[in-house]
Backbone atoms as SQL, in Angstrom:
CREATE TABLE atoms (id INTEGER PRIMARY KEY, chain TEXT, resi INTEGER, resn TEXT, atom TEXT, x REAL, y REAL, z REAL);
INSERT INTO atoms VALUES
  (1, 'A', 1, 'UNK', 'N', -236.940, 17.104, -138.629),
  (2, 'A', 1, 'UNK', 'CA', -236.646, 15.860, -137.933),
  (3, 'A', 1, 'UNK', 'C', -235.819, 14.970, -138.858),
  (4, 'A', 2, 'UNK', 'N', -234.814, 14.242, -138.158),
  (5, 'A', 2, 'UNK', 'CA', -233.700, 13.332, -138.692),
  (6, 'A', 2, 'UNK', 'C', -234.831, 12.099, -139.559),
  (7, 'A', 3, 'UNK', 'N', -234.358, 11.584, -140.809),
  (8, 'A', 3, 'UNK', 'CA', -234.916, 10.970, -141.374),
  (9, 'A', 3, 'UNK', 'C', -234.464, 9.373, -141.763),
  (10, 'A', 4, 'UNK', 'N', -233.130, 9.397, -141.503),
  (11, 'A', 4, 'UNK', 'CA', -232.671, 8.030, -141.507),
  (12, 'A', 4, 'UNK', 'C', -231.785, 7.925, -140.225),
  (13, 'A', 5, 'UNK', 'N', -231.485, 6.476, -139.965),
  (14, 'A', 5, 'UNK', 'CA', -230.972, 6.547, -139.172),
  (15, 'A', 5, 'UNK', 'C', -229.232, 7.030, -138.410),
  (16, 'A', 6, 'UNK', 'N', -228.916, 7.000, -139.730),
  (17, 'A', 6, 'UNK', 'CA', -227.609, 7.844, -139.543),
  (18, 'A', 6, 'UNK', 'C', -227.934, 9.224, -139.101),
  (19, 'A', 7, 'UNK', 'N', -228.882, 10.016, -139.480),
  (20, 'A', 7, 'UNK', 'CA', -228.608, 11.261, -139.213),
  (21, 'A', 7, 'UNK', 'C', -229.808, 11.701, -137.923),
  (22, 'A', 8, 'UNK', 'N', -230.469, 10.406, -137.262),
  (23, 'A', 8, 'UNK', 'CA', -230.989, 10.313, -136.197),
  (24, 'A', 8, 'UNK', 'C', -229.846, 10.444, -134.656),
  (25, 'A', 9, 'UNK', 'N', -228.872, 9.316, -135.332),
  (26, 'A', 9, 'UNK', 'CA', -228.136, 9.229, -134.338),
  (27, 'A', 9, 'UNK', 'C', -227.012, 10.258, -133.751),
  (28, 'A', 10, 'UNK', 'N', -226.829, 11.091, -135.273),
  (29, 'A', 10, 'UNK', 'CA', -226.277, 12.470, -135.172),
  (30, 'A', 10, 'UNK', 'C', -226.652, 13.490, -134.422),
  (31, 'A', 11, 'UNK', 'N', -228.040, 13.410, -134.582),
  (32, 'A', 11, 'UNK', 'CA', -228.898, 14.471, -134.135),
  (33, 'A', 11, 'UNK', 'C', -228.599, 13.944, -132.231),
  (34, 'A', 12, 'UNK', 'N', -228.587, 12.659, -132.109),
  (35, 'A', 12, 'UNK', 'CA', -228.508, 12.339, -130.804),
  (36, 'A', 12, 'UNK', 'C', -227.369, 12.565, -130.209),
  (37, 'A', 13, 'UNK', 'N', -225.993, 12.358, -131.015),
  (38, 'A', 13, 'UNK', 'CA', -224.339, 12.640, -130.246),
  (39, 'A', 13, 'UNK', 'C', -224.805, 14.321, -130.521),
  (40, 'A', 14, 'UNK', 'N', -224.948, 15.291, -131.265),
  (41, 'A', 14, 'UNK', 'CA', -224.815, 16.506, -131.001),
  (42, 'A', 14, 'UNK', 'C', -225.389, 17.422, -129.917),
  (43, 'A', 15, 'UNK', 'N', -226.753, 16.490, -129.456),
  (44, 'A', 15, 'UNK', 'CA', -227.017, 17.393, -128.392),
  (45, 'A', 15, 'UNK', 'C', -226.419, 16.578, -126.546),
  (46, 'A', 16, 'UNK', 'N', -225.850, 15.726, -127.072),
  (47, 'A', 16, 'UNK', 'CA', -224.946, 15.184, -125.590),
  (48, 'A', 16, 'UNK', 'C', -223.828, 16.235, -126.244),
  (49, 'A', 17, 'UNK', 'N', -223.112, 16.323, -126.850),
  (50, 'A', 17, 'UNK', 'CA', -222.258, 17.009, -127.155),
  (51, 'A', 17, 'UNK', 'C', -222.247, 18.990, -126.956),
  (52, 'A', 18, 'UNK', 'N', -223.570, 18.909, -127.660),
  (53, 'A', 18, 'UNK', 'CA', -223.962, 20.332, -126.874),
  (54, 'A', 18, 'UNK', 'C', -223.796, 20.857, -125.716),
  (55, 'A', 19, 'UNK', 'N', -224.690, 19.917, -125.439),
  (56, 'A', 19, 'UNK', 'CA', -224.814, 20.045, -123.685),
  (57, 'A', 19, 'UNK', 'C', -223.690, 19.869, -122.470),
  (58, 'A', 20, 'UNK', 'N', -222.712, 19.076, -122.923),
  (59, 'A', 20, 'UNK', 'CA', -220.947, 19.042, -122.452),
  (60, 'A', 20, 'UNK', 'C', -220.678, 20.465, -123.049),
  (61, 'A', 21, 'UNK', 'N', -220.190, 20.717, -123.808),
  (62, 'A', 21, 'UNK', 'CA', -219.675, 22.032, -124.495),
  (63, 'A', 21, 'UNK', 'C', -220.543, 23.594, -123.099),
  (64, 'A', 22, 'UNK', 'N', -221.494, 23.464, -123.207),
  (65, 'A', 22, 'UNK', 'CA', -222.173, 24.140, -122.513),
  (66, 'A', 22, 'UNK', 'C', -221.836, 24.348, -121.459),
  (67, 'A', 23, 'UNK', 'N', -221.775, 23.175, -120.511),
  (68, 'A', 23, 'UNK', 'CA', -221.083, 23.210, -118.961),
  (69, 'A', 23, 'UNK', 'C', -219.716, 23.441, -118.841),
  (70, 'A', 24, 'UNK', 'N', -218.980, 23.244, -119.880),
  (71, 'A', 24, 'UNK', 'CA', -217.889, 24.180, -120.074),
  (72, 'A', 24, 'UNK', 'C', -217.512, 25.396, -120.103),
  (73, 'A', 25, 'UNK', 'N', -218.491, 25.637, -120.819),
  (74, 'A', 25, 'UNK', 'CA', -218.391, 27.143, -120.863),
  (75, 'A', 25, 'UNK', 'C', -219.370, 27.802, -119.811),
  (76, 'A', 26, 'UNK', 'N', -219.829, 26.967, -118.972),
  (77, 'A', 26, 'UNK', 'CA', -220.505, 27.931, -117.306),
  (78, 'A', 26, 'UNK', 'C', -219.211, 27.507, -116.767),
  (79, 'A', 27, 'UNK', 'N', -218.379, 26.650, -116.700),
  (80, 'A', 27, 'UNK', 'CA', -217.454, 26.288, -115.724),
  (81, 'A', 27, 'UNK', 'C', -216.413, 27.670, -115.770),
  (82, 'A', 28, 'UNK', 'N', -215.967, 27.500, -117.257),
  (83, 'A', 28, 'UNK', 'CA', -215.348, 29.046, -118.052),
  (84, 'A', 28, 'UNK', 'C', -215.869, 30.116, -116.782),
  (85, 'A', 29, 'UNK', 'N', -217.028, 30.708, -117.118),
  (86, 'A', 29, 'UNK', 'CA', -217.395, 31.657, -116.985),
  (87, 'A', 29, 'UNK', 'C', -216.952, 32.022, -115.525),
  (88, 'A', 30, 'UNK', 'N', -217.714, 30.888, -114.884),
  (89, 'A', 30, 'UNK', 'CA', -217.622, 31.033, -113.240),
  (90, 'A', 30, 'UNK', 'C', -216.146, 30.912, -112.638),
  (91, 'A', 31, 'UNK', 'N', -215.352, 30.417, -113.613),
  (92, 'A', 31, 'UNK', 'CA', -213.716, 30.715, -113.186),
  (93, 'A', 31, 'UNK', 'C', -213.593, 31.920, -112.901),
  (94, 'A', 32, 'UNK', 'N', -213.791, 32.731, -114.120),
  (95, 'A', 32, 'UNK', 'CA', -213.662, 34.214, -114.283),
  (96, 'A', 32, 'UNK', 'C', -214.137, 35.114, -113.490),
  (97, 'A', 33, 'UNK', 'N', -215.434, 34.754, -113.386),
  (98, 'A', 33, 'UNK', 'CA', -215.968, 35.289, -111.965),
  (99, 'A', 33, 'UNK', 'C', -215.345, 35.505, -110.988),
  (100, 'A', 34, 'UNK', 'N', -214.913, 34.160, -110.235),
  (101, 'A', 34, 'UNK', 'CA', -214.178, 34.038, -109.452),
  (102, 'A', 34, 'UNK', 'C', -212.495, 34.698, -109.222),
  (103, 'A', 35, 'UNK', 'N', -212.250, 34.881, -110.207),
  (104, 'A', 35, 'UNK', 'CA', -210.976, 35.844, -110.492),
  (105, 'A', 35, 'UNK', 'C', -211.246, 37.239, -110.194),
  (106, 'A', 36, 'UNK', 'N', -212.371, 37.388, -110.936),
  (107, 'A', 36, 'UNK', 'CA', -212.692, 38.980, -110.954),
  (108, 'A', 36, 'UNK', 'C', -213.152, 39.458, -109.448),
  (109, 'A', 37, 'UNK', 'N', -214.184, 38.587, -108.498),
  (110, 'A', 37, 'UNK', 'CA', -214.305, 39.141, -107.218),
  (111, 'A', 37, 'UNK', 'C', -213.611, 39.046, -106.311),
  (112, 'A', 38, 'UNK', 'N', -212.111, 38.076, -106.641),
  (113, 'A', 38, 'UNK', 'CA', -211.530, 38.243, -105.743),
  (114, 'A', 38, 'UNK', 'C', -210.342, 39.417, -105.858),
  (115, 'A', 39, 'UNK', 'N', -210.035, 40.031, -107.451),
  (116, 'A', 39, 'UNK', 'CA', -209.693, 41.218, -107.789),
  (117, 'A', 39, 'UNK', 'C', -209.586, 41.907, -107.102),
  (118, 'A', 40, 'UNK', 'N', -211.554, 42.473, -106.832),
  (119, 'A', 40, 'UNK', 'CA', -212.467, 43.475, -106.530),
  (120, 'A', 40, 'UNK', 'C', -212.794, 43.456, -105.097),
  (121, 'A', 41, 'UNK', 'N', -211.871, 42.356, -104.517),
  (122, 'A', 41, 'UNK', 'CA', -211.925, 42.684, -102.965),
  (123, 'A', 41, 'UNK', 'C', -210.641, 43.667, -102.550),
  (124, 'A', 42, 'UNK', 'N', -209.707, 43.385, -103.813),
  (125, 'A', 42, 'UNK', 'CA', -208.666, 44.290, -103.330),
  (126, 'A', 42, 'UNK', 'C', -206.938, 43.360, -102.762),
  (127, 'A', 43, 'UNK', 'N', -207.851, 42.047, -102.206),
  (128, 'A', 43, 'UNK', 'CA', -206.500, 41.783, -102.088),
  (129, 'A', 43, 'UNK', 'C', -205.286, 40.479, -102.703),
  (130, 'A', 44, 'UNK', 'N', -204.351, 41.108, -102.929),
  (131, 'A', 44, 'UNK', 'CA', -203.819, 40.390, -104.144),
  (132, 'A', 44, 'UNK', 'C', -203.242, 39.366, -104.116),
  (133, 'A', 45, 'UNK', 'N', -203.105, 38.797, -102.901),
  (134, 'A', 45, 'UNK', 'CA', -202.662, 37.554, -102.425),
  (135, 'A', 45, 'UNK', 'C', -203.914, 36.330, -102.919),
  (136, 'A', 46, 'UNK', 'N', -205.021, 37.074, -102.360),
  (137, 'A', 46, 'UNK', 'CA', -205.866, 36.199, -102.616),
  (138, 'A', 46, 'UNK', 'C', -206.602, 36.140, -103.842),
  (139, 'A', 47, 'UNK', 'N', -206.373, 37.043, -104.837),
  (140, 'A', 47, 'UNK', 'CA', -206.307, 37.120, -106.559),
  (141, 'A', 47, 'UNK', 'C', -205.745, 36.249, -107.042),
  (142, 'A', 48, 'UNK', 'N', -204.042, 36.784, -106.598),
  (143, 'A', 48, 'UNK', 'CA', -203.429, 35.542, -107.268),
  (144, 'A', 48, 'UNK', 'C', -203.439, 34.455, -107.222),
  (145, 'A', 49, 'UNK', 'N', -203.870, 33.428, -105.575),
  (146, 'A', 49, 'UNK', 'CA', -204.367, 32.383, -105.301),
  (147, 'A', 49, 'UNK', 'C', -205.483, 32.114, -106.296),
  (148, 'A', 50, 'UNK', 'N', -206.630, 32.993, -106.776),
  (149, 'A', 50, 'UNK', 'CA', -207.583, 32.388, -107.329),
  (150, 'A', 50, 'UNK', 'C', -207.543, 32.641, -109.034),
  (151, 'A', 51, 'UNK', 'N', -206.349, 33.135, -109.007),
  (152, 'A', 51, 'UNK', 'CA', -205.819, 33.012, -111.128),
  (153, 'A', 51, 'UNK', 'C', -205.281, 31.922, -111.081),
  (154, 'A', 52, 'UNK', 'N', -203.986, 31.723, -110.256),
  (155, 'A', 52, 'UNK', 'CA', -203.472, 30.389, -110.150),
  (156, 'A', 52, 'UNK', 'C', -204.058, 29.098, -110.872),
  (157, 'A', 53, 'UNK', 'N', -205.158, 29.228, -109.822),
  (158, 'A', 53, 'UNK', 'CA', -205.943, 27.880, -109.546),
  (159, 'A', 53, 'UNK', 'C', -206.856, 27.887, -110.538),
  (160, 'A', 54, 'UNK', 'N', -206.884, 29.194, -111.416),
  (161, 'A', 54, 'UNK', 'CA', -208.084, 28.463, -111.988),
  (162, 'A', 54, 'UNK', 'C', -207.676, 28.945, -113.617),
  (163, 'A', 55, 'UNK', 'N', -206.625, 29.566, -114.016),
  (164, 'A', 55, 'UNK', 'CA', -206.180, 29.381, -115.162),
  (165, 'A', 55, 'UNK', 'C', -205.568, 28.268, -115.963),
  (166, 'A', 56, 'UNK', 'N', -205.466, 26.958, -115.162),
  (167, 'A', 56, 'UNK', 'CA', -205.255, 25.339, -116.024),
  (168, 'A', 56, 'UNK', 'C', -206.527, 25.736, -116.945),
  (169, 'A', 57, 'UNK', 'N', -207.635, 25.932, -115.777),
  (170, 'A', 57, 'UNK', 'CA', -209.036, 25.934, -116.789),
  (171, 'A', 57, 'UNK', 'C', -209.535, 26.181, -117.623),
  (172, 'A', 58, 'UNK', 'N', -208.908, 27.676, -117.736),
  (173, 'A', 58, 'UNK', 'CA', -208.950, 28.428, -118.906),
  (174, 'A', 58, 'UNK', 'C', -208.442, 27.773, -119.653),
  (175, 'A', 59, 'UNK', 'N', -207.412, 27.482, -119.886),
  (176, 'A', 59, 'UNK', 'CA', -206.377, 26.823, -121.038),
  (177, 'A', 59, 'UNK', 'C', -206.643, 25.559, -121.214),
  (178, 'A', 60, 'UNK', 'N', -207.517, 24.739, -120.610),
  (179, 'A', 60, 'UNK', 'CA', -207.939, 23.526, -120.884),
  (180, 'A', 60, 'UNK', 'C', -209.246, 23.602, -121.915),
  (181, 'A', 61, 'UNK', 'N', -210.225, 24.310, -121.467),
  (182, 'A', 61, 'UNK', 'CA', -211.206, 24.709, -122.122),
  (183, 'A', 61, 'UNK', 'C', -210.614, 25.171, -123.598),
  (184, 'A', 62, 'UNK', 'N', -209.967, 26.201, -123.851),
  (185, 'A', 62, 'UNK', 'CA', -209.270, 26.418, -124.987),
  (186, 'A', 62, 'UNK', 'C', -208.884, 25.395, -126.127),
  (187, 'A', 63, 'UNK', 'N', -207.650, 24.217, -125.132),
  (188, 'A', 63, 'UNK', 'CA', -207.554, 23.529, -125.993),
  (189, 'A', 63, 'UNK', 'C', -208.336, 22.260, -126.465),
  (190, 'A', 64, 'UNK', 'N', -209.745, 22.551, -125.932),
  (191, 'A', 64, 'UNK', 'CA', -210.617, 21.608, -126.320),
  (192, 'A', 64, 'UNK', 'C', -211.555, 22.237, -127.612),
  (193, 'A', 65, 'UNK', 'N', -210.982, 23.969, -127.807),
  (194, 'A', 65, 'UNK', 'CA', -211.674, 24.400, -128.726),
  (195, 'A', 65, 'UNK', 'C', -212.959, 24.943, -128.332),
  (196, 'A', 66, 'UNK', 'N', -213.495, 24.731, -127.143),
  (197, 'A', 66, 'UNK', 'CA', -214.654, 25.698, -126.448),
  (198, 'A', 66, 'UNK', 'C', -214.796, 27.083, -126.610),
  (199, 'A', 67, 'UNK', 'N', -213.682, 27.472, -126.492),
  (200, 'A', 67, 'UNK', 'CA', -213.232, 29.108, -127.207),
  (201, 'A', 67, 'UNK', 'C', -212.251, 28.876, -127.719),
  (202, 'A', 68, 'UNK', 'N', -211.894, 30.113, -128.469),
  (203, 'A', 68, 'UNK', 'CA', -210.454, 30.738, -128.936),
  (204, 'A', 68, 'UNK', 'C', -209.408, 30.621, -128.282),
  (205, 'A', 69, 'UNK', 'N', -208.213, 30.344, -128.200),
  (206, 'A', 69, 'UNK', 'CA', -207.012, 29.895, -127.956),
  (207, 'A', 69, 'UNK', 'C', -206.450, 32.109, -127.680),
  (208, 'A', 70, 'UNK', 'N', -206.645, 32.453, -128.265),
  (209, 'A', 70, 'UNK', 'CA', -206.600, 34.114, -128.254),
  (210, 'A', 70, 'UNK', 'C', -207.535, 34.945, -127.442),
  (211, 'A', 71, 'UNK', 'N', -208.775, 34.162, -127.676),
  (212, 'A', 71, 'UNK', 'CA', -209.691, 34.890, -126.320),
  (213, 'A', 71, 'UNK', 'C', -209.545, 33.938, -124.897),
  (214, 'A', 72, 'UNK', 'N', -208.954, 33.199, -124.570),
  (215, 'A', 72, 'UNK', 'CA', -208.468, 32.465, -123.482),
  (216, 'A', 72, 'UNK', 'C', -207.080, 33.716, -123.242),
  (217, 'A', 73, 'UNK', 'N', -206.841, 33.732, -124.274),
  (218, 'A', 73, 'UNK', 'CA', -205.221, 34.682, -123.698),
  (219, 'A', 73, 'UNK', 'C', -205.327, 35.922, -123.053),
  (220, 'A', 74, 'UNK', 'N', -206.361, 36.318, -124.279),
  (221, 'A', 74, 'UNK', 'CA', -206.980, 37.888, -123.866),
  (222, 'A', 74, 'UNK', 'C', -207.102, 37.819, -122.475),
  (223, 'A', 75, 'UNK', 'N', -208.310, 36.821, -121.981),
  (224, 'A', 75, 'UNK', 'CA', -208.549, 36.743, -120.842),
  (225, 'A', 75, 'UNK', 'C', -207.567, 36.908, -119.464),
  (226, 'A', 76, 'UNK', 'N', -206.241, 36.042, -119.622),
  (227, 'A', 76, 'UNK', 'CA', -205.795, 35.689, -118.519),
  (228, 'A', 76, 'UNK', 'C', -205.003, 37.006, -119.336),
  (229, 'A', 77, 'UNK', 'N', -204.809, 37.617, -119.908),
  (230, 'A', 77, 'UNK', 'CA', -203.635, 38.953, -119.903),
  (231, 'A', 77, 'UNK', 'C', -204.428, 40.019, -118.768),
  (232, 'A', 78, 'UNK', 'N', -205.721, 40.039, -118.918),
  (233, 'A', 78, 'UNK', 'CA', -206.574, 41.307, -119.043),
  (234, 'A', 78, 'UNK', 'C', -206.311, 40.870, -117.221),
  (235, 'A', 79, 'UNK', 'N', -206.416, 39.482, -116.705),
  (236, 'A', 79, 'UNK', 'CA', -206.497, 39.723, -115.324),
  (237, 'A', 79, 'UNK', 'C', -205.384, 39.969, -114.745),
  (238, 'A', 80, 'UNK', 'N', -204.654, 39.443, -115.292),
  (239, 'A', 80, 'UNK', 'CA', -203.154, 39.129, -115.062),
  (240, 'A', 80, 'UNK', 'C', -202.581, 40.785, -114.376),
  (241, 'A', 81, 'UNK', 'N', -202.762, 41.440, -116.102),
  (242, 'A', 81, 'UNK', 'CA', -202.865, 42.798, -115.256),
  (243, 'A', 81, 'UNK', 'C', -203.212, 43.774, -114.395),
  (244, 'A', 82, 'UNK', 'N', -204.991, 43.676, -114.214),
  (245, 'A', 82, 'UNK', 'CA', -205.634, 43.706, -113.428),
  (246, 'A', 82, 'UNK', 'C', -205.016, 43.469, -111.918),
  (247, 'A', 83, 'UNK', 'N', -204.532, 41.623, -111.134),
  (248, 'A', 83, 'UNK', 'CA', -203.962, 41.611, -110.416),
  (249, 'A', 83, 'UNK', 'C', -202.569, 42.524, -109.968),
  (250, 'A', 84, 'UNK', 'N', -201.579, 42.639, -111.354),
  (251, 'A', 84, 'UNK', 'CA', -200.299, 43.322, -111.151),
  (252, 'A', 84, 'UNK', 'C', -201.027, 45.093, -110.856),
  (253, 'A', 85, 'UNK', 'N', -201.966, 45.223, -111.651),
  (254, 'A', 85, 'UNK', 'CA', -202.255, 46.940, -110.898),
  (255, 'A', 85, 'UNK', 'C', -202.760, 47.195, -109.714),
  (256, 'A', 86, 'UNK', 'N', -202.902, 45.857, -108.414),
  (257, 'A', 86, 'UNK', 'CA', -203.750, 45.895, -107.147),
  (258, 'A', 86, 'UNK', 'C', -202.218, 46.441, -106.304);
């Protein structure tokens, strides 16, 4: 337990801070999701509608440092292609 008050109040911005960081990265996730089942329906109109729309996200998340700037890339390469092989 935090012992003065400086490092009380630390202890207090890191877990608001946590906890933002966190819903980021479900927001992340469930983008991806959403990319991937609409993949896996097959049709590519409606893939690409849902990379579109939701790769700002990716790259926003990134440049907030939530992830890697390289595993954000990975990501949208891996679907990217994915869509171009439907």
């Amino acid at each position: 337990m935090a012992n003065t008050s400086q490092a009380k109040k630390r202890a207090r911005q890191n877990d608001k801070v946590r906890s933002h960081n966190a819903s980021l990265r479900t927001m992340l996730r469930t983008a991806l999701k959403k990319i991937v089942k609409a993949i896996q329906s097959g049709d590519k109109k409606i893939a690409k509608k849902q990379y579109d729309e939701n790769i700002s996200l990716i790259d926003r998340i990134a440049d907030k440092k939530i992830i890697h700037k390289n595993k954000a890339a990975r990501h949208k390469s891996r679907l990217n292609s994915a869509i171009k092989a439907l």
